[in-house]
N, C-alpha and C positions, 0 to 999 in steps of 0.2 A: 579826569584826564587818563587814569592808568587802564580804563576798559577800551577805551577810544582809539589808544595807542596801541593795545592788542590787536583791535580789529583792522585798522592801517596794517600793521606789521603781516596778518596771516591774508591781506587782501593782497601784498605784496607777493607773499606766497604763493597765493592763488597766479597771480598771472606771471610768475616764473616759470609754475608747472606747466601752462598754458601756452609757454613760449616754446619751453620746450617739448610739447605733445606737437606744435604745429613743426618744428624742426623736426622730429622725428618723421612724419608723414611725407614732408618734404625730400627728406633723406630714404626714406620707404626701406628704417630700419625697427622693424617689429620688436625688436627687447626693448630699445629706446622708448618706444609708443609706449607697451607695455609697464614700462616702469614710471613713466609719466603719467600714463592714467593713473595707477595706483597712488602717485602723490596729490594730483589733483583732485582725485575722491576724499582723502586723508584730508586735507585741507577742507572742504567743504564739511567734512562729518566734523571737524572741529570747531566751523565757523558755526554751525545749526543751534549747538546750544549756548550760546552768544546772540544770537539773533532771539532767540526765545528768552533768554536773560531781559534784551533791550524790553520787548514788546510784554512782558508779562508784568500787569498794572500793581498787584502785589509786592512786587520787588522793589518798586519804584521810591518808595518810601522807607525801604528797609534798610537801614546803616549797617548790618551788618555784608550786605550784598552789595552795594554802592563804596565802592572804592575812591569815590572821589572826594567824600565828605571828612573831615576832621575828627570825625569823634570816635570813640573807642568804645569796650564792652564797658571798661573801670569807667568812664563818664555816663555812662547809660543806668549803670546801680546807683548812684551818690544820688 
């Protein structure tokens, strides 16, 4: 659940900055724009390796990269 709920949260991200890039445009105020792409990029360059998290087959099975499972390192040695 704790990956999932990441990627909800920065997708939320994502289309704040997105609202605000289209209000900027709208308002045809260039700092506005400007500072809203640069969040919107920030957002995506954060979401990529999350996305590569999900899709990498390696990971999948790995408890120490899977936040969702119960077990720890000290369960992992015994």
């Amino acid at each position: 659940m704790g990956l999932r709920l990441h990627v909800i949260a920065w997708l939320f991200f994502l289309a704040c900055g997105v609202i605000y890039l289209i209000a900027s445009i709208r308002d045809n105020d260039p700092l506005m724009f400007a500072g809203s792409a640069c969040f919107v990029i920030g957002v995506v360059l954060f979401l990529y390796p999350v996305k590569a998290k999900i899709n990498s087959p390696q990971d999948k099975g790995n408890p120490a990269l899977n936040r969702d499972k119960k077990t720890s390192d000290v369960d992992e040695r015994m």
